[in-house]
C-alpha positions in Angstrom: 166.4 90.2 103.4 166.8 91.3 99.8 169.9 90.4 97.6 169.4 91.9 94.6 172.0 94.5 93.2 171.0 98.3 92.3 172.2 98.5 88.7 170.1 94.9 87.6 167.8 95.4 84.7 168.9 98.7 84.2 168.5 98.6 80.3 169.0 102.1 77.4 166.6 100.2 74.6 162.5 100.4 74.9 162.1 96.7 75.0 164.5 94.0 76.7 164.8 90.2 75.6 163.7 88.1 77.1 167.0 86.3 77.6 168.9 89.2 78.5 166.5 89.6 81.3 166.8 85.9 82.6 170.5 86.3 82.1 170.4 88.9 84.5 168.3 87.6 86.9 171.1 84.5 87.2 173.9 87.1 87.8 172.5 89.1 90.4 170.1 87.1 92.5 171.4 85.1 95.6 169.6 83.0 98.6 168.4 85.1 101.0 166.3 82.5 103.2 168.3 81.3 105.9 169.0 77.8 106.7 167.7 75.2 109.5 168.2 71.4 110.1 164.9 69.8 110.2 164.1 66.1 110.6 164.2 64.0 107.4 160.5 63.5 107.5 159.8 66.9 107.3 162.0 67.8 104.2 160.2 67.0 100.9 160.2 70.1 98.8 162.3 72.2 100.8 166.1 73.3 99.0 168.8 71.6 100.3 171.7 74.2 102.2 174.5 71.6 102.0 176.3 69.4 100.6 175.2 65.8 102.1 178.1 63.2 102.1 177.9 59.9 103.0 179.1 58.5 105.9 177.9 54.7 104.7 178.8 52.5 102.0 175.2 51.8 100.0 174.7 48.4 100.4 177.0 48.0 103.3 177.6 44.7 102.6 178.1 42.2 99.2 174.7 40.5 98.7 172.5 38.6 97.1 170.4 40.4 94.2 167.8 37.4 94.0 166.3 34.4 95.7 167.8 31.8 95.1 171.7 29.7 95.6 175.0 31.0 96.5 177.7 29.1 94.5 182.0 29.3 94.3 182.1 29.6 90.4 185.0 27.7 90.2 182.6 24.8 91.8 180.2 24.9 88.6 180.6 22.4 85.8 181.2 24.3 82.2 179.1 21.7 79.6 176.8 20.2 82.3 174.3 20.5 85.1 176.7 20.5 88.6 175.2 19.0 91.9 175.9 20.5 94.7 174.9 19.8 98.6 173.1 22.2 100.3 172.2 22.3 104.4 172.1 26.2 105.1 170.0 29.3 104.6 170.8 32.4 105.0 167.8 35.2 105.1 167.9 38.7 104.9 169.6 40.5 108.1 171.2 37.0 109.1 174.9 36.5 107.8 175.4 33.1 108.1 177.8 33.3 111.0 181.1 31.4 109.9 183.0 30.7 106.9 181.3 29.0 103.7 182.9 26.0 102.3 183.9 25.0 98.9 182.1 22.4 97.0 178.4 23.3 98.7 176.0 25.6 97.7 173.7 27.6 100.5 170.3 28.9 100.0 170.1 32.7 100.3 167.6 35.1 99.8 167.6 38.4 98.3 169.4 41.2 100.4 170.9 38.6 103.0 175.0 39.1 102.8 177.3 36.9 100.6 179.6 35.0 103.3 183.7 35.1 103.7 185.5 31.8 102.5 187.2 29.6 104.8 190.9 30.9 106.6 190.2 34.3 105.2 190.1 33.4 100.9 186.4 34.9 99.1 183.4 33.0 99.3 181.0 32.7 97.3 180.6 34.7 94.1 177.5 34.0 92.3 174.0 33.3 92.8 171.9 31.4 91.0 168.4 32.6 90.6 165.9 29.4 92.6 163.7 29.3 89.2 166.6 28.4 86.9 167.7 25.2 89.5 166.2 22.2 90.9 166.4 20.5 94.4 167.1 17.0 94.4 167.1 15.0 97.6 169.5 17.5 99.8 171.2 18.6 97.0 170.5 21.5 93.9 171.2 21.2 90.4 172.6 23.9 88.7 172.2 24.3 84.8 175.8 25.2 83.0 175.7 29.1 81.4 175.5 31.0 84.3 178.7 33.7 84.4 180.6 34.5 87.4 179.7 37.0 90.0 176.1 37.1 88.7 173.3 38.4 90.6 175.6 39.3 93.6 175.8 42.9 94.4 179.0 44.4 95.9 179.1 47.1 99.2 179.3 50.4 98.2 177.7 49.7 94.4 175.3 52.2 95.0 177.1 54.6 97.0 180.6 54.7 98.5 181.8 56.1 102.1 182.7 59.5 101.1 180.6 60.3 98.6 178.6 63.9 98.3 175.0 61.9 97.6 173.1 65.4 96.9 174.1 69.0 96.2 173.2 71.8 97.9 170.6 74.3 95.7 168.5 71.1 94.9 164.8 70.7 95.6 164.3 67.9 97.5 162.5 65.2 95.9 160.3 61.8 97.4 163.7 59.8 96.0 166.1 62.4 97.2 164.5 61.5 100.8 164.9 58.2 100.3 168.8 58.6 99.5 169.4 60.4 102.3 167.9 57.6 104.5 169.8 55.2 102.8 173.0 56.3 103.9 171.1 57.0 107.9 170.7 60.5 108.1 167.6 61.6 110.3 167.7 65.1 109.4 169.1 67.8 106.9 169.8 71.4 106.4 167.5 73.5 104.0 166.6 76.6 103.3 163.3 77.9 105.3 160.3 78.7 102.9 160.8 82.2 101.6 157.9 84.6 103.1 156.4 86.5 100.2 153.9 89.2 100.1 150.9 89.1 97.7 148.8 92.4 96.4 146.2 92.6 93.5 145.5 96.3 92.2 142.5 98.1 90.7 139.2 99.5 91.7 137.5 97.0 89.2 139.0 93.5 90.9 137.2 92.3 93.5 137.1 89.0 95.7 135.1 85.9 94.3 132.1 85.8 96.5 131.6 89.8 96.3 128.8 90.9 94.6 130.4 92.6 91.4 129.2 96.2 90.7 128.9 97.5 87.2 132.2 97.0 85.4 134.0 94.7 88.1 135.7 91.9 87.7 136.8 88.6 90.0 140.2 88.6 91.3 141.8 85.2 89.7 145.2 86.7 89.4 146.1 86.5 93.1 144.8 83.6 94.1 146.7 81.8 90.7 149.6 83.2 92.5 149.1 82.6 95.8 149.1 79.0 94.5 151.9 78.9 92.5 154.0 80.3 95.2 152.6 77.9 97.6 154.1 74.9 95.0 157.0 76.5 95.6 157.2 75.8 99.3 156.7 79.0 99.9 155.2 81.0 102.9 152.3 83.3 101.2 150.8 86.0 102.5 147.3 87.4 101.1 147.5 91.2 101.3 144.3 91.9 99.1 143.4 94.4 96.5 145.3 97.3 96.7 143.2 100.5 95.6 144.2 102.7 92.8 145.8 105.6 94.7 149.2 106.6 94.6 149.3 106.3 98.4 147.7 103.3 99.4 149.8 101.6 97.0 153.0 103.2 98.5 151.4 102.4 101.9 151.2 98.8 101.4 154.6 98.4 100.1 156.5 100.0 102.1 154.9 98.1 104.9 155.0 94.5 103.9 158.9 95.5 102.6 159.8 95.3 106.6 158.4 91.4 106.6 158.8 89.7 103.4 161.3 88.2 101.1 159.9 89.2 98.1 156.3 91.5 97.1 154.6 90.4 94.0 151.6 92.1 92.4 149.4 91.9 89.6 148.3 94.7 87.5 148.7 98.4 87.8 152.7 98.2 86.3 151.1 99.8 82.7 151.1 103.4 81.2 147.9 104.4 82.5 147.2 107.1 84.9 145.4 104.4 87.0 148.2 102.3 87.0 150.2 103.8 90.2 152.6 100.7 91.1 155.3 101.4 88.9 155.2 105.0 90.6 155.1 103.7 94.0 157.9 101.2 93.5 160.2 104.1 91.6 159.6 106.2 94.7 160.5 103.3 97.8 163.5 101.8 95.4 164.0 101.1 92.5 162.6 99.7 88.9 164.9 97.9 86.9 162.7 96.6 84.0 159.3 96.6 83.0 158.5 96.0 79.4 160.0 93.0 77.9 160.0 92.0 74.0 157.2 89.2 75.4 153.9 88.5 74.2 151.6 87.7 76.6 152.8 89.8 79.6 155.4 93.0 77.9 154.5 95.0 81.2 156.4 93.0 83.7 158.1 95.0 86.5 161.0 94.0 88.5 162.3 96.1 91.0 163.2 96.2 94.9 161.3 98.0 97.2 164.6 99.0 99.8 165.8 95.7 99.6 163.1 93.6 98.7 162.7 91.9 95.3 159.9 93.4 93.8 158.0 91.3 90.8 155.3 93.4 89.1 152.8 90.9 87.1 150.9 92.0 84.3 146.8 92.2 84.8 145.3 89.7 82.1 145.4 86.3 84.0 146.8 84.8 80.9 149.9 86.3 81.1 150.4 86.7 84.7 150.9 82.9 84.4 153.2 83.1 82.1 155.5 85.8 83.1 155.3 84.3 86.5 156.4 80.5 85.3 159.0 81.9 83.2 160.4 85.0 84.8 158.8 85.2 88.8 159.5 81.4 89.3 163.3 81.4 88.9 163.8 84.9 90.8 161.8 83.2 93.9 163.8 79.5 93.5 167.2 81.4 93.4 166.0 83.6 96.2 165.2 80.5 98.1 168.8 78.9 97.6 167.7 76.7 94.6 170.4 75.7 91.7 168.0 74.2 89.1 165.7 77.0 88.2 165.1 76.9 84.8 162.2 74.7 83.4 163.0 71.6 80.8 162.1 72.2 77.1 161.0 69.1 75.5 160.9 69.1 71.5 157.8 68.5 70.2 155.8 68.6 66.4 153.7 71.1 66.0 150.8 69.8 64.6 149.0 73.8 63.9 149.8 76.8 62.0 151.0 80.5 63.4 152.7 83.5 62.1 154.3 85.5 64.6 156.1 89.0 65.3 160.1 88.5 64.7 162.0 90.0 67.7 160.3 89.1 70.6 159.7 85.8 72.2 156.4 84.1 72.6 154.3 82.0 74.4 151.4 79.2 73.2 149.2 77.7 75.1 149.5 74.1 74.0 148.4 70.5 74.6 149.7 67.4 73.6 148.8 64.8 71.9 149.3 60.9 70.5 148.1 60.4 67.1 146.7 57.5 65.9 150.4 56.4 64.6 151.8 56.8 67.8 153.5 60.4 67.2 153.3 63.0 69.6 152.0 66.2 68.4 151.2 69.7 70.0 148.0 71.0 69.6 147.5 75.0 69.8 144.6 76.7 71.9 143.0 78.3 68.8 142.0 81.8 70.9 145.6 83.1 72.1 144.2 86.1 73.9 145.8 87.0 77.0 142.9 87.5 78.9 141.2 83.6 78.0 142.6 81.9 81.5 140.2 79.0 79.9 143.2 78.4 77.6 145.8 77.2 80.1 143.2 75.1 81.4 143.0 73.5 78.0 146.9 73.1 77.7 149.7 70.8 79.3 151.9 73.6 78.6 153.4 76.2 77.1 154.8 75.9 73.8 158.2 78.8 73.4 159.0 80.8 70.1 162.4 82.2 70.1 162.7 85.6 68.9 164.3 85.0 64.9 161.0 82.1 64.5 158.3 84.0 62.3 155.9 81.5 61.3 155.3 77.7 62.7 153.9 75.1 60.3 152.8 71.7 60.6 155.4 69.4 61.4 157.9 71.8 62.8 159.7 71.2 65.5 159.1 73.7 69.1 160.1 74.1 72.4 157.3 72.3 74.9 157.2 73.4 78.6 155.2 71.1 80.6 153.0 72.8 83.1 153.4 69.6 86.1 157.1 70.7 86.1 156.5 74.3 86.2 153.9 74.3 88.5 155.6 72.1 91.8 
């Protein structure tokens, strides 16, 4: 189940950064799904849990890159047009089927492979593309310019016999499939989707579709969530809205702990006497962080309930996004065997003003822009309340302010992270 070691996160200062905590979640996280070979088909998304060598050269054969006339070089004329006979095709999945001769040229299409020369010297060595010749009465004429070995590809340009074509710890993307086929493989080892439990907490959350009492609210947060995970390839499971009581909370835990790779909840990980999760959690295992020097989401909890990674989200649904894109999402792709967890950071102009808090890092909701001289620009979400989920509907992405940045202006440069990378 669990890999996550007892002593990670413990921390002596009120408020960790937010890089110390990601640092720590690289050193002491490891894969705990276990592996399974599953047909090729079947294996978009999922982490790859080996290395996958080739056994093929990629093409497997020299070929022609175009439609069009295979020629010897030395055949060609270097100041004039060159004429050429011509009597044979060769198509695509057709080798010609003996040995080419010198001083004639042979139509070929594109893929179909370049033919040996006669008593075992090379054959031909170029192609000429068909629109830059013309076909004279059996023959082709061949304009002078072309260089040598153009337009022919060579076996094993794209990948050679031997080769490790894709490491282990990668997501497996639509082109990533498409290697793998290249080279013949019908199936490939991954990492089985990581089963993950799901809570909400608080008397005041209930279910869209309930009719809301006085002072109750919709439950967004776990449904985000469950998405999120679920573009993670992971398998979710819904465990409701966990009252506020010390022991129901404790209950549920402890339970789903026996069955899951991982718990996450939202809400209930704050100082108030309602808030019983962080107790609960303290009491199963243990609770290595849970206030970071973060704005949105300081009261994120990570823990392990036994064995079991344990991600406490904060309650506004603001900030449960972001502390779940920037600090759930890499514990969960690590714990699933990925490599790559980290999201890209694109620079950007800022095209809006803020003054922020020095000493702890930030979040902006942020979309972007093409102004009418063709420069990008971010735009900032003008109400940065952690409880306005409207905003990340607005933005593309986040926008990330280091810890020593005090004040943006217009025309700065910032860190952008995209939301479609974050959020597959």
């Amino acid at each position: 189940m669990a890999q996550l070691s007892d002593d990670c996160f413990a921390f002596g200062g009120e408020l960790m950064p937010a890089a110390e905590a990601l640092a720590r979640l690289a050193d002491t996280t490891e894969p705990v799904a276990v592996p399974e070979e599953i047909a090729l088909a079947r294996a978009h998304g999922r982490v790859l849990a080996r290395d996958v060598p080739s056994e093929h050269n990629v093409p497997p054969h020299d070929n022609a890159a175009v439609d069009g006339w295979a020629v010897f070089f030395d055949d060609l004329k270097p100041d004039g047009d060159t004429r050429l006979p011509w009597s044979e095709r060769i198509p695509a999945g057709q080798p010609l089927g003996h040995a080419a001769r010198r001083g004639a040229a042979l139509r070929i299409f594109t893929g179909a492979p370049m033919p040996d020369g006669e008593a075992g010297a090379p054959g031909p060595d170029t192609v000429l593309m068909q629109e830059d010749c013309r076909e004279e009465e059996g023959a082709v004429v061949i304009p002078p310019g072309i260089k040598k070995g153009a337009n022919r590809r060579f076996a094993g340009e794209d990948i050679k016999r031997g080769d490790v074509i894709l490491r282990a710890g990668r997501r497996l993307k639509a082109q990533d499939i498409g290697l793998a086929a290249s080279v013949g493989l019908t199936t490939l080892w991954v990492y089985q989707p990581l089963k993950v439990a799901v809570f909400s907490s608080g008397d005041e959350v209930f279910d869209p579709g309930a009719e809301l009492p006085p002072g109750g609210i919709y439950d967004s947060n776990r449904l985000m969530v469950m998405a999120l995970l679920e573009a993670l390839d992971c398998e979710v499971n819904d465990l409701g809205i966990l009252p506020d009581r010390l022991d129901a909370v404790r209950e549920a835990l402890e339970s789903a702990s026996g069955a899951h790779d991982a718990l996450i909840t939202s809400g209930g990980v704050s100082t108030g006497e309602e808030d019983h999760i962080k107790a609960a959690v303290e009491a199963l295992g243990h609770l290595h962080f849970w206030r970071l020097a973060i704005r949105p989401g300081r009261p994120i909890a990570l823990g392990q309930v036994g064995r079991v990674p344990f991600v406490g989200l904060p309650g506004n649904p603001v900030a449960v996004l972001v502390t779940f894109l920037r600090f759930a999402r890499p514990l969960i792709l690590r714990l699933a065997g990925a490599a790559d967890v980290e999201p890209h950071h694109y620079r950007v102009r800022a095209d809006f003003d803020y003054k922020k808090k020095k000493g702890r890092r930030e979040w902006l909701r942020a979309r972007i822009h093409r102004r009418a001289d063709g420069s990008v620009v971010a735009e900032n979400y003008t109400k940065g309340g952690a409880g306005i989920l409207s905003s990340a509907v607005f933005a593309d992405g986040l926008i990330e302010l280091p810890e020593e940045v005090g004040l943006v202006e217009p025309g700065m440069m910032v860190d952008f992270l995209p939301f479609n990378e974050m959020m597959r």
